[in-house]
C-alpha positions as CSV (number, residue, x, y, z in Angstrom):
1,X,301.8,80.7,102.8
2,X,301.8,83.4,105.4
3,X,301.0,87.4,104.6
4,X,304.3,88.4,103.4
5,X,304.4,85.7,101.1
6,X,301.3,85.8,99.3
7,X,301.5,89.7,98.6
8,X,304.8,89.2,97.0
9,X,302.9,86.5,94.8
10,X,300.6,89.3,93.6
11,X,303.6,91.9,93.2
12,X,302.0,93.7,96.5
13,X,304.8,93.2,98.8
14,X,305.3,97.0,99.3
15,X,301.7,96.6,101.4
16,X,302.6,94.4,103.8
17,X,303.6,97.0,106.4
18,X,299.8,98.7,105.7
19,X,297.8,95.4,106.2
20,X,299.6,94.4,109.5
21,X,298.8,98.1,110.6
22,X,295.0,97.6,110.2
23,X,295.1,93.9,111.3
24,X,294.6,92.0,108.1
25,X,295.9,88.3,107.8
26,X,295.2,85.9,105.6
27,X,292.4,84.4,107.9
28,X,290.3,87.7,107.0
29,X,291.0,88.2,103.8
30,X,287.6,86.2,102.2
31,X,285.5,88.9,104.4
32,X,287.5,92.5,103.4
33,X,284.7,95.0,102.8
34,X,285.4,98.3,100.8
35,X,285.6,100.3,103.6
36,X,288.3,97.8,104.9
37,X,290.0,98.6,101.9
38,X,290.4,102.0,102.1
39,X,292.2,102.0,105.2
40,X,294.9,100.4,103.0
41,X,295.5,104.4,101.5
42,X,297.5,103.2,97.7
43,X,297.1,99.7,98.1
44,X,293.3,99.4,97.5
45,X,292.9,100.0,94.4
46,X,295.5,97.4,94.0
47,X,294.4,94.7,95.7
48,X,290.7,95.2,94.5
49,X,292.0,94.7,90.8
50,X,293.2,91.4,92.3
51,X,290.5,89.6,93.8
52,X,288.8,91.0,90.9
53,X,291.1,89.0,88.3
54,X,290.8,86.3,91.1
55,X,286.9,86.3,90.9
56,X,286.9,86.6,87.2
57,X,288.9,83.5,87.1
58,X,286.9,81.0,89.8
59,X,283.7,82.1,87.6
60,X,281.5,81.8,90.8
61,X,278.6,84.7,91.1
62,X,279.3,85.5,94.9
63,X,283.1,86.3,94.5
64,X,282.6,88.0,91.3
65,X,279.5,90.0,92.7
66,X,282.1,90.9,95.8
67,X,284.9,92.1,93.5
68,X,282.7,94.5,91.5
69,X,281.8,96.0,94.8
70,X,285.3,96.4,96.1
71,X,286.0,97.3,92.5
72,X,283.3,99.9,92.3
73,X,284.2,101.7,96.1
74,X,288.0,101.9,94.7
75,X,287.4,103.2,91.6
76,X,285.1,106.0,93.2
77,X,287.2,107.1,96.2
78,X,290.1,107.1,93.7
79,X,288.6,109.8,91.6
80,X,287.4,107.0,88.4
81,X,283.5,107.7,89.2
82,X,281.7,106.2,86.0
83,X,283.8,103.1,85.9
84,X,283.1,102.4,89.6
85,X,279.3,103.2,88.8
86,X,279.9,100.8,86.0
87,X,281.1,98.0,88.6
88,X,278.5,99.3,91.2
89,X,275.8,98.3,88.6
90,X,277.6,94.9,87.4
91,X,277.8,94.1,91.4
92,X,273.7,94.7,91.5
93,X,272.9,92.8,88.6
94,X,274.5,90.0,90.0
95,X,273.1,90.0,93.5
96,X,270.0,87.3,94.3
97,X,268.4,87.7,97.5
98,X,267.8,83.9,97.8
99,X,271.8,83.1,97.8
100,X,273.5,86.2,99.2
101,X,270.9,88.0,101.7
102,X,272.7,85.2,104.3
103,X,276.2,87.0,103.3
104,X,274.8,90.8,105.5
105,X,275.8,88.5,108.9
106,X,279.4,87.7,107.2
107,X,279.8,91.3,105.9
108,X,278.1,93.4,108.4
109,X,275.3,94.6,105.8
110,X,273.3,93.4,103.1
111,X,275.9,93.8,100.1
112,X,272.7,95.0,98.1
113,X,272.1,97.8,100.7
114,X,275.8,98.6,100.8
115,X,275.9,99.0,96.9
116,X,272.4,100.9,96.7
117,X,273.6,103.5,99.2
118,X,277.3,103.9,97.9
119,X,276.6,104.0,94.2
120,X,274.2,107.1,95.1
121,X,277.3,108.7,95.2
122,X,278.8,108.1,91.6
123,X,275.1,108.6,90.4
124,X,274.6,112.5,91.7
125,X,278.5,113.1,91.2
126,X,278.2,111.8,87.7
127,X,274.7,114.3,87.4
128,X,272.1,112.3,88.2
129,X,270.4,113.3,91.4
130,X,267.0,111.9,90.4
131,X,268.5,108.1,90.2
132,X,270.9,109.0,93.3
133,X,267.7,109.7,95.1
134,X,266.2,106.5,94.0
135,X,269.0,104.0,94.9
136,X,268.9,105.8,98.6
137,X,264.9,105.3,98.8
138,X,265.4,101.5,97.5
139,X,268.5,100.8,100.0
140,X,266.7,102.4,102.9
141,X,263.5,100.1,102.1
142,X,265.5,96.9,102.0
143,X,267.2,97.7,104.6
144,X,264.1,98.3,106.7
145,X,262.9,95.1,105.4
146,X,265.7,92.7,106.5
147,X,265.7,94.2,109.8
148,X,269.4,94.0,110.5
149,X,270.2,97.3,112.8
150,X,274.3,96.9,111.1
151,X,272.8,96.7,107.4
152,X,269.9,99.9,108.6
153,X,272.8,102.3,110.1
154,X,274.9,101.4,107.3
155,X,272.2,102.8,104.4
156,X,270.8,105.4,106.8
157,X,274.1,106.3,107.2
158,X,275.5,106.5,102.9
159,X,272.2,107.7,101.6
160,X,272.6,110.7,104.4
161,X,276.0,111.6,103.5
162,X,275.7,110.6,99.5
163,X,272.0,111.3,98.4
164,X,270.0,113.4,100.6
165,X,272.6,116.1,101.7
166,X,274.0,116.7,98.2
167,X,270.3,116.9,97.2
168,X,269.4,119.7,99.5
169,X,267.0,117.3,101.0
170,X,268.0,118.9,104.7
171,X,264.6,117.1,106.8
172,X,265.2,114.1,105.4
173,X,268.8,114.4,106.1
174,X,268.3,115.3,109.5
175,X,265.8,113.0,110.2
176,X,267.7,110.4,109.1
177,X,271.0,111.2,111.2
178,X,268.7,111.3,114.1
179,X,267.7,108.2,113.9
180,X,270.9,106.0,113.3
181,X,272.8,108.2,116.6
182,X,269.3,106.6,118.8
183,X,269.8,103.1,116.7
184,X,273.5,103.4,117.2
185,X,273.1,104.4,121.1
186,X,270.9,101.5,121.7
187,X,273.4,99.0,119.8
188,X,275.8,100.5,121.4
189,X,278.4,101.0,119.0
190,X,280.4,104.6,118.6
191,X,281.4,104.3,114.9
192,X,277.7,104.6,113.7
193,X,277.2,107.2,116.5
194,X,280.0,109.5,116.0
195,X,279.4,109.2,112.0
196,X,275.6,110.2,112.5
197,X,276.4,113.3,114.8
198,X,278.9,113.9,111.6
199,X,276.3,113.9,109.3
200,X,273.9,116.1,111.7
201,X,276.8,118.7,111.7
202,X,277.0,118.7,107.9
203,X,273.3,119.7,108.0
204,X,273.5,122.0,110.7
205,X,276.2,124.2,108.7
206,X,274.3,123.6,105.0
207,X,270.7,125.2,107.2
208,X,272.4,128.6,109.0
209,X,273.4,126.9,112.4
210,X,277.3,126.9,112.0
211,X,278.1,127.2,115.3
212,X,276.1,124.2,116.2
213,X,277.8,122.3,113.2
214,X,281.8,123.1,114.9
215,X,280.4,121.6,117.9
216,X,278.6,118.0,116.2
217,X,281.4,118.0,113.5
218,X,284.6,118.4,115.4
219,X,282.9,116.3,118.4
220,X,281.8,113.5,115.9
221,X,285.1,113.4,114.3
222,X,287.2,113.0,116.8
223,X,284.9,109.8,118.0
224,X,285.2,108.8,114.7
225,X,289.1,108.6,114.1
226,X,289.1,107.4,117.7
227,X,287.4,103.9,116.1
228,X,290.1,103.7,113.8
229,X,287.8,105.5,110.9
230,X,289.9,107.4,108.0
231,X,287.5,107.0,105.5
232,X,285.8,110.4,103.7
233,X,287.5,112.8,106.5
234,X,288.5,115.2,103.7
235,X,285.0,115.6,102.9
236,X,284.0,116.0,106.8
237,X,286.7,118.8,107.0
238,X,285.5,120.8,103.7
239,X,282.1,120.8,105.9
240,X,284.4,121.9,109.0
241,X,285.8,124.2,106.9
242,X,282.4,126.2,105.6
243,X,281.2,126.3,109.6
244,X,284.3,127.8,111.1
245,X,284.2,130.4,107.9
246,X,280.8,131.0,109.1
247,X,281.3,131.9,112.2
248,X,284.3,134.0,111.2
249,X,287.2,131.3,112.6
250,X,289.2,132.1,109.4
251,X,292.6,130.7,110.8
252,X,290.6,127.1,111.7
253,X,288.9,127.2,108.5
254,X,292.2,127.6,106.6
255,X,294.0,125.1,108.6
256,X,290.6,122.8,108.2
257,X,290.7,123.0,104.6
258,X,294.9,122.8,104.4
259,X,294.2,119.0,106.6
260,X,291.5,118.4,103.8
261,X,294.1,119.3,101.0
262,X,296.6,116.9,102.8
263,X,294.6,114.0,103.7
264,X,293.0,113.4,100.7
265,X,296.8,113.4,98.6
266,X,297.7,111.4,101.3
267,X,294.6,108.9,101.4
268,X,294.1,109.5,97.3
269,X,290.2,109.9,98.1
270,X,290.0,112.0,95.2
271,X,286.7,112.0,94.7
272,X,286.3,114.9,97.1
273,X,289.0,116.6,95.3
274,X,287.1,119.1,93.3
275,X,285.1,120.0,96.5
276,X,287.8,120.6,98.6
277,X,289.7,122.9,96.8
278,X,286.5,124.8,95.6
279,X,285.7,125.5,99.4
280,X,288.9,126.9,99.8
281,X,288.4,129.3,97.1
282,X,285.4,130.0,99.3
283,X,287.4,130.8,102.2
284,X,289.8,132.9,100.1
285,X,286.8,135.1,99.1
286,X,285.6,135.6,102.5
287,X,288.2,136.2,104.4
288,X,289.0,139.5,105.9
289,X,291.2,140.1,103.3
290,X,289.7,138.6,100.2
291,X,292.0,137.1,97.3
292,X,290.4,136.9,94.6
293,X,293.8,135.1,93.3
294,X,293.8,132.6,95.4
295,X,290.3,132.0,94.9
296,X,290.2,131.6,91.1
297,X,292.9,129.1,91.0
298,X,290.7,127.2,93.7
299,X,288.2,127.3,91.6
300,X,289.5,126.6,88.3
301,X,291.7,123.7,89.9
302,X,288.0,122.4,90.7
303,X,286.7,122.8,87.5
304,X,289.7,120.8,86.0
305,X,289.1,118.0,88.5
306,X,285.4,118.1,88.1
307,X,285.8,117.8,84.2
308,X,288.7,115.3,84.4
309,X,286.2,113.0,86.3
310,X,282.8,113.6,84.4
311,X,281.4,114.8,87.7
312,X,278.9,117.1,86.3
313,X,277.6,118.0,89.6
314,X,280.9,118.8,91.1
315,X,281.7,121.0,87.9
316,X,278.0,123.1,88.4
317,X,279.2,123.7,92.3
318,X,282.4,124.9,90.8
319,X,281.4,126.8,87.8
320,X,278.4,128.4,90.4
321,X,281.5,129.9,92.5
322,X,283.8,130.8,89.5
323,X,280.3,132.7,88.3
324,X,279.6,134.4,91.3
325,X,283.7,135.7,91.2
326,X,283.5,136.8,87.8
327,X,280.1,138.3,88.1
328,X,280.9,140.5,91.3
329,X,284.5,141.4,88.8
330,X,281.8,142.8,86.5
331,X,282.1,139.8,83.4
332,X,279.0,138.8,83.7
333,X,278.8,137.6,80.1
334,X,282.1,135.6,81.3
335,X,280.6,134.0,84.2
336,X,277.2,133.1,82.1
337,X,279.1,131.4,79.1
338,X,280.6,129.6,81.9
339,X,277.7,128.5,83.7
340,X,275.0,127.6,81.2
341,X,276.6,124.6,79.4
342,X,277.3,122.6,82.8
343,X,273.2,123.9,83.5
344,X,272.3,123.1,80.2
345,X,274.1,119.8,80.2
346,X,271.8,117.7,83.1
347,X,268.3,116.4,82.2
348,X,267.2,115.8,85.5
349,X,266.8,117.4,89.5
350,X,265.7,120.6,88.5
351,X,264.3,120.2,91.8
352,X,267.4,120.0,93.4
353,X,269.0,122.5,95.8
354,X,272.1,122.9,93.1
355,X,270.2,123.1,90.3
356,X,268.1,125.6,91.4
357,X,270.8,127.7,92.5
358,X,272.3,127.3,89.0
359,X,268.9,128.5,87.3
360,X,268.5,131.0,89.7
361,X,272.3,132.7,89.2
362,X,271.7,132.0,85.2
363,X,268.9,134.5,85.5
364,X,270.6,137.1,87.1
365,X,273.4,136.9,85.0
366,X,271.3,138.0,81.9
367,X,269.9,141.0,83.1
């Protein structure tokens, strides 16, 4: 059965263009990784239920222990967090180092690694920063114990991007990105590279240095999409988008954070959906002519997301900017009934550079 034919067995046939696009056959098919899949834009999620039912049928722990993974990354960039967490944590429990540590030279990376450092993200989104933290520490120790460079880049890499940065952990962040561009120069390989000097951009613009961050951003992304890359862009232009508003580029932030708005409808990584269009209620505020409009429907559009999607920590980020509107409007009682249930809700990382900012804001608000 060639390409065509077995899609239209599935009822995917409408895909077909999209896999000969990114040069999927059947020959490949065993070895599609997640982020394989979400090149495929609408037909990941579809195809992951697939293999899934597929897996679930042959009863064999390695395909099953595969198909929660793909499971878990669709579910998560589509905007389903706690079900892919759910998957993420079925894929670990399934995982035994003595029968699938051989599987990182088939896959690129230690499938543990990979699901460690990705379900760091449905973990801190979800509002748990402290176990986010934790699956980052444990993939970066394996990782550095199997002693694959593809399996290392890959966790230094995800824990960067999903743990440390949206932690506030800015060294470790930094010192991290550092290290997979040299691991990546030395390998030789420009995806890793150009997705390291990303994440040193990201950091640059989170610690004051925005105009170094357009620079290592816009740089690092156009390397990236130059490999082929589409994956988490949206995200790497809300970042784009807080440097040039920085710096006071307000027409490149706009049109930064309008590609953001596009891509991610396009792509349906809505999982950075709440984000994006809080950051644009950002730029709205601080633009040269403010619209405080325009900025509270950002905001409250990220709020809806944020709730729709249980992401507590993407609700305190909007709820922090609604609150800061409201309170420079004068309703400070407004912006603290708002606030204090999404603080009051998480049970762990106080520590954290959100949380802290929450707390901090709360106080103000009842003086």
């Amino acid at each position: 059965m060639d390409l065509g034919g077995w899609l239209r067995s599935l009822g995917l046939e409408q895909y077909e263009a999209a896999f000969r696009e990114n040069a999927i056959d059947l020959s490949v098919l065993p070895d599609l990784t997640d982020q394989d899949l979400e090149k495929l834009g609408d037909a990941m999620l579809d195809l992951a239920v697939r293999f899934f039912a597929l897996a679930e049928k042959q009863g064999a722990t390695g395909p099953l222990m595969i198909g929660h993974r793909l499971m878990g990354a669709s579910l998560v960039q589509t905007g389903d967090i706690s079900e892919g967490r759910t998957h993420y944590d079925q894929a670990i429990s399934l995982y035994d180092p003595t029968k699938h540590r051989q599987l990182a030279t088939r896959f690129g990376q230690d499938i543990r690694v990979a699901i460690l450092s990705r379900r760091s993200l449905p973990l801190w989104a979800l509002g748990h920063p402290e176990a986010a933290l934790a699956d980052a520490a444990q993939a970066l120790k394996d990782a550095r114990e199997i002693g694959q460079a593809a399996t290392l880049m890959y966790a230094l890499i995800h824990t960067t991007m999903f743990a440390h940065i949206p932690c506030g952990c800015y060294a470790a962040a930094s010192a991290q990105s550092d290290e997979v561009v040299a691991l990546a120069e030395e390998k030789e390989t420009l995806f890793w590279k150009a997705w390291g000097i990303m994440n040193r951009g990201c950091v640059s613009v989170l610690t004051g240095k925005a105009s170094d961050a357009v620079h290592m951003i816009t740089s690092g992304l156009a390397a990236y999409r130059s490999t082929g890359a589409t994956i988490y862009v949206p995200l790497y232009l809300s970042y784009l988008t807080r440097a040039y508003t920085d710096v006071g580029q307000f027409d490149e932030a706009r049109r930064c954070i309008g590609e953001a708005i596009t891509t991610l409808e396009a792509t349906k990584e809505k999982v950075w959906e709440a984000e994006v269009h809080r950051v644009a209620g950002e730029v709205a505020l601080q633009a040269p002519a403010p619209d405080a409009v325009e900025a509270e429907t950002h905001f409250d559009r990220a709020l809806s997301i944020a709730r729709q999607q249980q992401a507590k920590s993407w609700e305190l980020r909007a709820a922090m900017s609604m609150a800061r509107l409201w309170r420079d409007q004068g309703k400070k009682q407004q912006a603290r009934e708002l606030l204090a249930p999404v603080y009051g809700w998480f049970t762990e990382g106080f520590d954290t550079r959100d949380l802290k900012e929450a707390k901090a804001l709360l106080e103000e608000l009842a003086v």
